[in-house]
Each structure stands twice: as C-alpha cells, then as structure tokens.
N, CA, C and O atoms as a GROMACS GRO file, in nm:
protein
  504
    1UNK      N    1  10.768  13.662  10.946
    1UNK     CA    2  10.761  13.519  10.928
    1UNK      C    3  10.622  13.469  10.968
    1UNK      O    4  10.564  13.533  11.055
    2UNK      N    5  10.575  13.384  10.925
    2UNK     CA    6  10.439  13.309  10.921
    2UNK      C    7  10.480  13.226  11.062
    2UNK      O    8  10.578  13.156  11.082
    3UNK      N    9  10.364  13.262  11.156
    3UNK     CA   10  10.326  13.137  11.259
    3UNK      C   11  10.199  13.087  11.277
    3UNK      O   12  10.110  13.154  11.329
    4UNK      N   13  10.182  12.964  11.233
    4UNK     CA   14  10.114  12.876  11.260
    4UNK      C   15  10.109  12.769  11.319
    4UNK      O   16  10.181  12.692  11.255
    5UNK      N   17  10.053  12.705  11.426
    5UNK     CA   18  10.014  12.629  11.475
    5UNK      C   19   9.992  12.478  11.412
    5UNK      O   20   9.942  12.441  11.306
    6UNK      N   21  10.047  12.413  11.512
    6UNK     CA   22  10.010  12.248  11.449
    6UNK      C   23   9.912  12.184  11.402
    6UNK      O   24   9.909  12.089  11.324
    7UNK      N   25   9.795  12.266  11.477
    7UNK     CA   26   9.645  12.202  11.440
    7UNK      C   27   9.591  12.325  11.275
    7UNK      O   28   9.501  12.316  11.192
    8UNK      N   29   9.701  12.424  11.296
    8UNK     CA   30   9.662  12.476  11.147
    8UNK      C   31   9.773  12.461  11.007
    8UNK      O   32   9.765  12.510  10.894
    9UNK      N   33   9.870  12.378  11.066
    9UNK     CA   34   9.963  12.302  10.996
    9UNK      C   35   9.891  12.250  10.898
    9UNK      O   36   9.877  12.280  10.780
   10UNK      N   37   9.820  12.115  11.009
   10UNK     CA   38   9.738  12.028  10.954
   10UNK      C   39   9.640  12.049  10.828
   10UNK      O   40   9.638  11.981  10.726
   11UNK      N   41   9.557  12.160  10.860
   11UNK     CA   42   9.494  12.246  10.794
   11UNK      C   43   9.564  12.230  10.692
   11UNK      O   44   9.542  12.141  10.610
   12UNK      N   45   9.651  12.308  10.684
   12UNK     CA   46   9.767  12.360  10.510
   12UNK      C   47   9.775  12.232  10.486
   12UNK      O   48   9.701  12.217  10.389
   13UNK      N   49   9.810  12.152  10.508
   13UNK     CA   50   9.846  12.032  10.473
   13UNK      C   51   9.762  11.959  10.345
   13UNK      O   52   9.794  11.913  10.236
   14UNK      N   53   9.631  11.976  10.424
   14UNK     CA   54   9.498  11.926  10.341
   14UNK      C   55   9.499  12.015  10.205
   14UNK      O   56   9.469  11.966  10.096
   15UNK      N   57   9.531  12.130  10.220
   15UNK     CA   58   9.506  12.271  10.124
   15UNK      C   59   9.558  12.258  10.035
   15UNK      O   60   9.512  12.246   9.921
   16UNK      N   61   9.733  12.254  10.088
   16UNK     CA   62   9.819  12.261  10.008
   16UNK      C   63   9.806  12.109   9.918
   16UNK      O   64   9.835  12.112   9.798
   17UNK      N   65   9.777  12.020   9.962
   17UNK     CA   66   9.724  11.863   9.875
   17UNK      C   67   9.640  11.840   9.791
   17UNK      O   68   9.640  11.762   9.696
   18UNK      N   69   9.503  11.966   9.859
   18UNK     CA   70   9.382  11.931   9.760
   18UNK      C   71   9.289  12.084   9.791
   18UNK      O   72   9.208  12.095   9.882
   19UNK      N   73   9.317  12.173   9.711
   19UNK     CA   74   9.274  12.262   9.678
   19UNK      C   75   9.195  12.336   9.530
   19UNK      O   76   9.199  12.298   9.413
   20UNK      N   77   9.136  12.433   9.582
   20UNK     CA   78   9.000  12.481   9.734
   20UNK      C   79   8.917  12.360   9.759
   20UNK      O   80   8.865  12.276   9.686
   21UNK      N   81   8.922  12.378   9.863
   21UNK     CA   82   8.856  12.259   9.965
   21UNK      C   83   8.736  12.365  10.011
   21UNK      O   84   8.706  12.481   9.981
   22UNK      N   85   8.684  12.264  10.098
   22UNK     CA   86   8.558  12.342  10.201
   22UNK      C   87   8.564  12.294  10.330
   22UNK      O   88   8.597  12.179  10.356
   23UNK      N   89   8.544  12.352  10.385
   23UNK     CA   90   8.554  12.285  10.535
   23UNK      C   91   8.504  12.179  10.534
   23UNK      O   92   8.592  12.098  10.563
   24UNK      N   93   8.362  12.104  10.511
   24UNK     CA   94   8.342  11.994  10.511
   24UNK      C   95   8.444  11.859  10.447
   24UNK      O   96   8.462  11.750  10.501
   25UNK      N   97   8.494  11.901  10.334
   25UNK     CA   98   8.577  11.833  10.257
   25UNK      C   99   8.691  11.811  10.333
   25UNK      O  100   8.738  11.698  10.337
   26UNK      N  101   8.752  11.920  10.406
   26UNK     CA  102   8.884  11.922  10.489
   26UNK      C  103   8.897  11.821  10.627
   26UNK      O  104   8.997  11.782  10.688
   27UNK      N  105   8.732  11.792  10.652
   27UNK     CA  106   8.706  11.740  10.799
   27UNK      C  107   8.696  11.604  10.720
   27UNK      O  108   8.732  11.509  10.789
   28UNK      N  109   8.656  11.569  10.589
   28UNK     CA  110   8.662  11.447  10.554
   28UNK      C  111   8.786  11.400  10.545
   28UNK      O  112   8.803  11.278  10.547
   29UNK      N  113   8.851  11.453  10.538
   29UNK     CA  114   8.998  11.397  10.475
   29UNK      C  115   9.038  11.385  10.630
   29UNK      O  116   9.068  11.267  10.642
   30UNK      N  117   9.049  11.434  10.730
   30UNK     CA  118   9.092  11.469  10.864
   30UNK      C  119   9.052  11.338  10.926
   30UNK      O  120   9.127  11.260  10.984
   31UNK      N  121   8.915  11.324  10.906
   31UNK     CA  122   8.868  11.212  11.014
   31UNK      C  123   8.908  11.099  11.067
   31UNK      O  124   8.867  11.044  11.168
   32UNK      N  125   9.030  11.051  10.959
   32UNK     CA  126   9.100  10.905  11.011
   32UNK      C  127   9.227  10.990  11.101
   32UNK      O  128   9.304  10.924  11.172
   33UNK      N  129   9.238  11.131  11.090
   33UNK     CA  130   9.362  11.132  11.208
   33UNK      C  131   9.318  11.225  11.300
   33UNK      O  132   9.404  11.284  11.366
   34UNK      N  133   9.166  11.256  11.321
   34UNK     CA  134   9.148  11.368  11.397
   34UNK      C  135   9.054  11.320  11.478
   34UNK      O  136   9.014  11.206  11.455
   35UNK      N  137   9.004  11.388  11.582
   35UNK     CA  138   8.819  11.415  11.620
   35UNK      C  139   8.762  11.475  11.623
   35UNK      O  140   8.657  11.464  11.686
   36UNK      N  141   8.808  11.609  11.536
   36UNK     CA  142   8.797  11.753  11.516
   36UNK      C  143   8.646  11.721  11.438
   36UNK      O  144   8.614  11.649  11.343
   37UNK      N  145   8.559  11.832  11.549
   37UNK     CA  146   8.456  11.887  11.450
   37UNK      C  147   8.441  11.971  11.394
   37UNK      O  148   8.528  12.058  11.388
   38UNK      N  149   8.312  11.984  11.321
   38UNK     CA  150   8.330  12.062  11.174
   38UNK      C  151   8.384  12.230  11.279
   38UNK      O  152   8.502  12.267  11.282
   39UNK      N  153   8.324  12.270  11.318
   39UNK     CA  154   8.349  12.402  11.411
   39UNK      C  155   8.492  12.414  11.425
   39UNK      O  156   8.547  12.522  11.406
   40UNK      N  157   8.559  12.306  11.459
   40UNK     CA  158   8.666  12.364  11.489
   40UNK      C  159   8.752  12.347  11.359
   40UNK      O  160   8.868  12.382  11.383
   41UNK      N  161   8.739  12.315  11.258
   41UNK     CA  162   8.786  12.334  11.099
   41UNK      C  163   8.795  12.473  11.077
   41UNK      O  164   8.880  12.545  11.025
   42UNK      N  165   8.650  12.500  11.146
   42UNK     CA  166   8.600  12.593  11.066
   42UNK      C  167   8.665  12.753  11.149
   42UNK      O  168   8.652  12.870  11.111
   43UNK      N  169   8.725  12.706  11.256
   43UNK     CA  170   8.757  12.825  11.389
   43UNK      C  171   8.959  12.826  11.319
   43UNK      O  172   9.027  12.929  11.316
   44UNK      N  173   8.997  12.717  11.285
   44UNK     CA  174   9.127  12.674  11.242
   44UNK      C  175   9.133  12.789  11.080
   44UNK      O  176   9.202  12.888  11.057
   45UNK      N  177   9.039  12.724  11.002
   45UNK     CA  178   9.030  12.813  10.871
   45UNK      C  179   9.013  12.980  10.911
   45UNK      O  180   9.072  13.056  10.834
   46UNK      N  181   8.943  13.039  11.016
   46UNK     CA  182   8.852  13.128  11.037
   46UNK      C  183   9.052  13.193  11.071
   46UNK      O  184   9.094  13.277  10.992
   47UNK      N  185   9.115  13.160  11.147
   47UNK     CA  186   9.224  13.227  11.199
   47UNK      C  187   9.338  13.205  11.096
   47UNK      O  188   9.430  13.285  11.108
   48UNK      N  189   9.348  13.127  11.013
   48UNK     CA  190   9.478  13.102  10.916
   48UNK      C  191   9.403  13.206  10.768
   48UNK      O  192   9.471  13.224  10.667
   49UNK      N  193   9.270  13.261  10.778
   49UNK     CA  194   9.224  13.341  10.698
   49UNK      C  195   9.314  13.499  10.771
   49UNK      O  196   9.387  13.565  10.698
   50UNK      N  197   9.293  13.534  10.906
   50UNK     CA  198   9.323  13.659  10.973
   50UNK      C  199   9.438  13.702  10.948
   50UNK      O  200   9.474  13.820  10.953
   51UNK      N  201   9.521  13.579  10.914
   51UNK     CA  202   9.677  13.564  10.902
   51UNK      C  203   9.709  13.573  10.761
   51UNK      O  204   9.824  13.590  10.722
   52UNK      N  205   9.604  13.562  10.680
   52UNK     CA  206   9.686  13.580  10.549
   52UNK      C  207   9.690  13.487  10.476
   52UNK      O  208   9.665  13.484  10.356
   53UNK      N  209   9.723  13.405  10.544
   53UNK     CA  210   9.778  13.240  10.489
   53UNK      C  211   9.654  13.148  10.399
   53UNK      O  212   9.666  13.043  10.337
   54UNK      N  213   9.570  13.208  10.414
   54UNK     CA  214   9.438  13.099  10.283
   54UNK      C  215   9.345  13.221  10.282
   54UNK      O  216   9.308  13.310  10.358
   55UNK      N  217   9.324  13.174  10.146
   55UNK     CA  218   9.196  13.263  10.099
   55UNK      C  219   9.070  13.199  10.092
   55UNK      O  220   9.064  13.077  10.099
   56UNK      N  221   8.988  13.253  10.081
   56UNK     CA  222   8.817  13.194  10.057
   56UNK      C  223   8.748  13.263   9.966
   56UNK      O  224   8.747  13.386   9.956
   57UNK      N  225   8.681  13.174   9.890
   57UNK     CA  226   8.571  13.279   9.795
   57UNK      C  227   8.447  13.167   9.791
   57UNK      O  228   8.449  13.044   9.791
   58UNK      N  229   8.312  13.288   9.789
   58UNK     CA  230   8.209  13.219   9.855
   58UNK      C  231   8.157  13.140   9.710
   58UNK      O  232   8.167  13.212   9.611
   59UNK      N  233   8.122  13.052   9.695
   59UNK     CA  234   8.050  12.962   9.640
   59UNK      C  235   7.914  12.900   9.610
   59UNK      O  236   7.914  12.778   9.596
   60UNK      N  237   7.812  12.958   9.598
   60UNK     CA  238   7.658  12.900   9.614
   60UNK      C  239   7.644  12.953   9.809
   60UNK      O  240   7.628  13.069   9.845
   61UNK      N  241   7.657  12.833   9.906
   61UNK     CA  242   7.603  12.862  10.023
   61UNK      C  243   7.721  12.804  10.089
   61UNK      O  244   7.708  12.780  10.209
   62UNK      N  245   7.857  12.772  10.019
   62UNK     CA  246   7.993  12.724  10.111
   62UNK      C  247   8.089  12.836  10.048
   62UNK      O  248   8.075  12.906   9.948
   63UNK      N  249   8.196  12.828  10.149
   63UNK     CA  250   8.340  12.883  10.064
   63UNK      C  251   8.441  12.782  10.050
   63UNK      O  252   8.476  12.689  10.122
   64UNK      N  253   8.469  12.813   9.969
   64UNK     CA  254   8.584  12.757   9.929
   64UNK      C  255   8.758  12.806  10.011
   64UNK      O  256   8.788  12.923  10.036
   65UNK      N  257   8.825  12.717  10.032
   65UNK     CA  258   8.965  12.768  10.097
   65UNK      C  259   9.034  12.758  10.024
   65UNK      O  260   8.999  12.670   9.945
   66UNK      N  261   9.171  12.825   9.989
   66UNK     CA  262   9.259  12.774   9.913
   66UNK      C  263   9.431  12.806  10.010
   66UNK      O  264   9.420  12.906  10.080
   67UNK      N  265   9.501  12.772  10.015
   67UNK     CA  266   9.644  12.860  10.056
   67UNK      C  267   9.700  12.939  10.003
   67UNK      O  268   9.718  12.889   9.892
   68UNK      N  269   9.756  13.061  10.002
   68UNK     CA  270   9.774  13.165  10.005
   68UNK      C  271   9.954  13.170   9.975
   68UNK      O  272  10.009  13.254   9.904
   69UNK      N  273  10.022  13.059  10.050
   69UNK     CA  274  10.132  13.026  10.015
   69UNK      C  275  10.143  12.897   9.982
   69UNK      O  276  10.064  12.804  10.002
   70UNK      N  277  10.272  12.901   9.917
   70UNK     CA  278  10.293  12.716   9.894
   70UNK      C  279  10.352  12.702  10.010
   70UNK      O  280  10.369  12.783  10.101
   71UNK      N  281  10.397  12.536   9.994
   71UNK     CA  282  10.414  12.496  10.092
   71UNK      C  283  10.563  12.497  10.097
   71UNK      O  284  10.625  12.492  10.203
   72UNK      N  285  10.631  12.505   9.958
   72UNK     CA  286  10.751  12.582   9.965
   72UNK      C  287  10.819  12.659  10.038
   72UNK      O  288  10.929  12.640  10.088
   73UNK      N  289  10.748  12.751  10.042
   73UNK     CA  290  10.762  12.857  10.090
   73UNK      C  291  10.772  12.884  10.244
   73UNK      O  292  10.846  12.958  10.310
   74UNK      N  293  10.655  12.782  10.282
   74UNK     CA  294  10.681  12.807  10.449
   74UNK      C  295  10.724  12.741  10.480
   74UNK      O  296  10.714  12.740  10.603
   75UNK      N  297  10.837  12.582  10.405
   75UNK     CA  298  10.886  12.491  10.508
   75UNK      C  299  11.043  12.582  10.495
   75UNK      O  300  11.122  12.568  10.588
   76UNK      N  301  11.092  12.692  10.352
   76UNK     CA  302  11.208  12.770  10.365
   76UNK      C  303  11.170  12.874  10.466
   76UNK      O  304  11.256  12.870  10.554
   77UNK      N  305  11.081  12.965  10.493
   77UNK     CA  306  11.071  13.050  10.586
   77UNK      C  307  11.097  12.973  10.740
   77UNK      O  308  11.170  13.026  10.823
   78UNK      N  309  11.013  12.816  10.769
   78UNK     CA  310  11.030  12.719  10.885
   78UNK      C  311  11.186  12.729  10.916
   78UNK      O  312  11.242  12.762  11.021
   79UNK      N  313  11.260  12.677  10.747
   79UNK     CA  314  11.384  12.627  10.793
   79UNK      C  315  11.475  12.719  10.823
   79UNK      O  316  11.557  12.697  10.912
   80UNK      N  317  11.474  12.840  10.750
   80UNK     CA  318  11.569  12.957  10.774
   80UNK      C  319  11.561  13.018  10.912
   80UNK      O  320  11.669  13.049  10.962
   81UNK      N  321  11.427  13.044  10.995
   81UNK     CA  322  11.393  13.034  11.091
   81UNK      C  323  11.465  12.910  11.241
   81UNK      O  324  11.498  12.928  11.358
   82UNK      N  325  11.462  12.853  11.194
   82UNK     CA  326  11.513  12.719  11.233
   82UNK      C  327  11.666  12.725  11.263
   82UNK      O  328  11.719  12.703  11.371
   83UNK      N  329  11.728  12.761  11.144
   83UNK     CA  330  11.873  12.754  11.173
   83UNK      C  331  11.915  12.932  11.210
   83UNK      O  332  12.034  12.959  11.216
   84UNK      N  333  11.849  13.004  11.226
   84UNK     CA  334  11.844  13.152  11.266
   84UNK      C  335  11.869  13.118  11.410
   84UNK      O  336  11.982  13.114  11.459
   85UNK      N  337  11.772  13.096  11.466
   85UNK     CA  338  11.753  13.075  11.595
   85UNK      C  339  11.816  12.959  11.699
   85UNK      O  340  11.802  12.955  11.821
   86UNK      N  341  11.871  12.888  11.635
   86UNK     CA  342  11.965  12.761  11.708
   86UNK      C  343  12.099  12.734  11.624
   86UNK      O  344  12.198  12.683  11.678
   87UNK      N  345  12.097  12.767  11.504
   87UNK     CA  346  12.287  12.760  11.473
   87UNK      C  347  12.298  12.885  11.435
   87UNK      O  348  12.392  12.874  11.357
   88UNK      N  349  12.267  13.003  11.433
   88UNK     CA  350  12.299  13.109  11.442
   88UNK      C  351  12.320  13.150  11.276
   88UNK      O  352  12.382  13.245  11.228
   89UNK      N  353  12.261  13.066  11.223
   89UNK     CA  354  12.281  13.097  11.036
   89UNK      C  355  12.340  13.042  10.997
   89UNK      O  356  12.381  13.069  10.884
   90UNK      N  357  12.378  12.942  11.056
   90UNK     CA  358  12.486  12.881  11.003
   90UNK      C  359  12.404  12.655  10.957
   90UNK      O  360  12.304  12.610  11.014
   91UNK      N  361  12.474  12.586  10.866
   91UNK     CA  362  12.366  12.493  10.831
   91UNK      C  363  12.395  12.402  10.882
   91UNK      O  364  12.323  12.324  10.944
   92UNK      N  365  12.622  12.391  10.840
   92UNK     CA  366  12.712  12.294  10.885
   92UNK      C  367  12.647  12.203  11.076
   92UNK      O  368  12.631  12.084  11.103
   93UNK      N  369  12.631  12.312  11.152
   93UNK     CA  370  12.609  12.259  11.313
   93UNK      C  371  12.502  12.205  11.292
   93UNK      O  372  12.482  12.131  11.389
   94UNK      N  373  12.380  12.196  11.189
   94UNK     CA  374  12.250  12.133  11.222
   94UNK      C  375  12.277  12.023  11.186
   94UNK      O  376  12.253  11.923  11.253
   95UNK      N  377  12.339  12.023  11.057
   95UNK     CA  378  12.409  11.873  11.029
   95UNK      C  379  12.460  11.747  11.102
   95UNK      O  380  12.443  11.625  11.106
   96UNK      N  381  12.557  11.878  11.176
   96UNK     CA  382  12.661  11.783  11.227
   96UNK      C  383  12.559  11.756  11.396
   96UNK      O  384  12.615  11.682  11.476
   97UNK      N  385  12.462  11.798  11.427
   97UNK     CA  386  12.348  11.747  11.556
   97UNK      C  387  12.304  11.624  11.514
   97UNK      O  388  12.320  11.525  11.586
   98UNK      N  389  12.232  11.615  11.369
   98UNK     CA  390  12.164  11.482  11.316
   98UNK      C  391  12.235  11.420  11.311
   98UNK      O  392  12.191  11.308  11.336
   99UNK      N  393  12.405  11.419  11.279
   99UNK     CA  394  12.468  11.302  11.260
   99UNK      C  395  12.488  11.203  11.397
   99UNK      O  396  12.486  11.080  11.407
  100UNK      N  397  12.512  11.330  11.517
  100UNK     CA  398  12.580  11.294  11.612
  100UNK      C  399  12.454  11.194  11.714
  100UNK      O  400  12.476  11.115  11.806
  101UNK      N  401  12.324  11.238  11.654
  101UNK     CA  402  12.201  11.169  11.676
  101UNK      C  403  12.185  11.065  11.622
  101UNK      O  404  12.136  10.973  11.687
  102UNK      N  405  12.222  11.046  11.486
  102UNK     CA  406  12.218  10.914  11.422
  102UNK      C  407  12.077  10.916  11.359
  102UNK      O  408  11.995  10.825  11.348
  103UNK      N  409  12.070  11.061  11.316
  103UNK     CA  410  11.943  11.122  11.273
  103UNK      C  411  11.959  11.058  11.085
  103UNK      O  412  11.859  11.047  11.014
  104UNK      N  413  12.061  11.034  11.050
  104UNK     CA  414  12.055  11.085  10.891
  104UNK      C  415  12.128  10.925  10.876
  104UNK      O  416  12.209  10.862  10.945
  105UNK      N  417  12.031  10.889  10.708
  105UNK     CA  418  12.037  10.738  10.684
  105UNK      C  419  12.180  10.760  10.572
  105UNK      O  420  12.218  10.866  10.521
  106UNK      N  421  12.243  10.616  10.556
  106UNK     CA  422  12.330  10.648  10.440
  106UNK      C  423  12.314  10.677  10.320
  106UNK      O  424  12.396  10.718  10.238
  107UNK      N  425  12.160  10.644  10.308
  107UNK     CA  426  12.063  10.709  10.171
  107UNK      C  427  12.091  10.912  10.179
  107UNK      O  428  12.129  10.990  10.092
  108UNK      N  429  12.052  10.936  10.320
  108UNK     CA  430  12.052  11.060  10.292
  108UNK      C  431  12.191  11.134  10.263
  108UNK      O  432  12.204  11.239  10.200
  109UNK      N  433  12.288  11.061  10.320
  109UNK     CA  434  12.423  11.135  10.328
  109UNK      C  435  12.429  11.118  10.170
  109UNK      O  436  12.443  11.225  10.112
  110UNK      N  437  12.424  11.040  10.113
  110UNK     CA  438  12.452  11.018   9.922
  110UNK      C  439  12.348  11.137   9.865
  110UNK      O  440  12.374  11.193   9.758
  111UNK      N  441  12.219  11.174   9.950
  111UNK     CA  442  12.134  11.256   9.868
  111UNK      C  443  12.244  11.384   9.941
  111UNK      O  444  12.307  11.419   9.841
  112UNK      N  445  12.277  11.437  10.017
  112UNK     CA  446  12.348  11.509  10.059
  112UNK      C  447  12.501  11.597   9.994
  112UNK      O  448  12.555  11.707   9.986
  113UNK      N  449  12.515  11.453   9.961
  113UNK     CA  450  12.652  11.484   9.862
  113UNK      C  451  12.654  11.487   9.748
  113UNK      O  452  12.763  11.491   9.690
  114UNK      N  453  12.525  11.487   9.671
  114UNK     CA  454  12.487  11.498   9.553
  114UNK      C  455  12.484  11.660   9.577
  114UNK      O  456  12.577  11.738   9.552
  115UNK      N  457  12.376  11.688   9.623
  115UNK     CA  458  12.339  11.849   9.654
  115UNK      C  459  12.433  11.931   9.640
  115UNK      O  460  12.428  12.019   9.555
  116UNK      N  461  12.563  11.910   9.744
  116UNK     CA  462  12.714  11.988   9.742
  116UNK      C  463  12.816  11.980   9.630
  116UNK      O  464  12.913  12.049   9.598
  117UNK      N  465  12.748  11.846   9.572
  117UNK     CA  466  12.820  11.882   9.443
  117UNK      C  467  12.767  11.943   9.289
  117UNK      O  468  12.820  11.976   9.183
  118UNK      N  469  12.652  11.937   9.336
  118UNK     CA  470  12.581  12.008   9.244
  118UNK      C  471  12.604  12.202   9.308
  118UNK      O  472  12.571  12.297   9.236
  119UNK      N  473  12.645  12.214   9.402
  119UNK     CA  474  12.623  12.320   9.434
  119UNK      C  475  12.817  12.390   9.431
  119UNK      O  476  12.857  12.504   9.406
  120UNK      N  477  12.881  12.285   9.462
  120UNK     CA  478  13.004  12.324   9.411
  120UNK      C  479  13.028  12.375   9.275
  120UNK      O  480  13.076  12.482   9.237
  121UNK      N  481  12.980  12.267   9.209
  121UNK     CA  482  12.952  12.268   9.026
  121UNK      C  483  12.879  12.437   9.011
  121UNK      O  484  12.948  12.533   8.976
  122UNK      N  485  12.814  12.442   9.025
  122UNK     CA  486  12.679  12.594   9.085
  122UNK      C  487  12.840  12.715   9.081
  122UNK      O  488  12.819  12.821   9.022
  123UNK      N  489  12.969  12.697   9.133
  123UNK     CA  490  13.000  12.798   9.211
  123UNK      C  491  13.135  12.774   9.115
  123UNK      O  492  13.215  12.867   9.121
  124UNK      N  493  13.154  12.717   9.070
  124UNK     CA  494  13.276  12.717   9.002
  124UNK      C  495  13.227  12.751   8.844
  124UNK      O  496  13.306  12.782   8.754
  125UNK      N  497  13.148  12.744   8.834
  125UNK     CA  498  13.054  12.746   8.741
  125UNK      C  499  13.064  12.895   8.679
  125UNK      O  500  13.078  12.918   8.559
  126UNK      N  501  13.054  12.998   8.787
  126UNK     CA  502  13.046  13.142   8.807
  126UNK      C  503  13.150  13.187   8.782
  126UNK      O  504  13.168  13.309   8.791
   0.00000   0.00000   0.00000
C-alpha cells in the first residue's frame, strides 16, 4: 500500500489537478495555502519520486512531475486500508460510526441508497 504523507498529499493533489507541473508551478498554486519554499516542493517531489508515486522527465533546464497513480486509486487503496484496519473489512460499522456522529447529510443517505440499489440491481442481475 502507498504511504504518503499530508504535506505530499498536497503535492498529488496539485498533480493529480494539473499535470506535469514543475516545481515552480506547484509552489504557485500552493502559495495561498502554504509557506512552503521552493526547496521544500522540491524535497516533497524528491521523496514521492523514491516511492514510485510521480514521475519526472527532464525538460530544457526543469523537470517536469507527473503522478504515477490516479487519484482513484489511492483514495480505494486509503479506503480499503481504512476499513481493514478499524472495521475489520467490513463497511456496514463505518457507516453506522458516521451516522451515530451525525456525520452523513440527508443528501448523502439518498446518494447512499441510490448506490445499494444500483448494486442490488448489479446482483440480481447475475
């Protein structure tokens, strides 16, 4: 499973939005939520490269970054992860935490029950 860090979250974030970027480009987009300097873009890219997770190809006298995965991909690896490790694989108990939190709007419960019935439909279907 992919681990990354919040400050290289951020990173993907930019990537996965607006790709290949350059570090300079990435610190532009950053600057209204960061104070990150260019160095440390560039120390953030330098380690989410070691990992796999973005590629670079050199360009004139910059490189270019790109991600390596979608973002697909690592919020299902996040989530499977997620319910691995605290409901035991199971989806029903994460559910039923947000409800009991008052986590989930009545918008979402309707997007919710769309899903299960599309996924019932999915199984009867078979």
């Amino acid at each position: 499973m992919l681990q990354i860090s919040e400050s290289e979250r951020t990173i993907m974030e930019v990537l996965w939005n607006s790709s290949p970027s350059t570090s300079k480009a990435i610190l532009e987009q950053l600057s209204s939520s960061t104070e990150w300097h260019e160095n440390t873009v560039r120390t953030m890219l330098s380690r989410l490269l070691k990992k796999g997770i973005v590629t670079s190809e050199k360009l004139k006298r910059e490189y270019l970054y790109s991600p390596s995965i979608s973002r697909e991909v690592y919020i299902n690896q996040q989530s499977n992860s997620l319910i691995t490790r605290l409901f035991h694989g199971k989806v029903s108990p994460l559910i039923a935490s947000f409800a009991k939190q008052d986590l989930i709007t009545e918008n979402e419960i309707g997007e919710i029950e769309k899903i299960l019935a599309e996924l019932k439909k999915g199984l009867n279907d078979d």
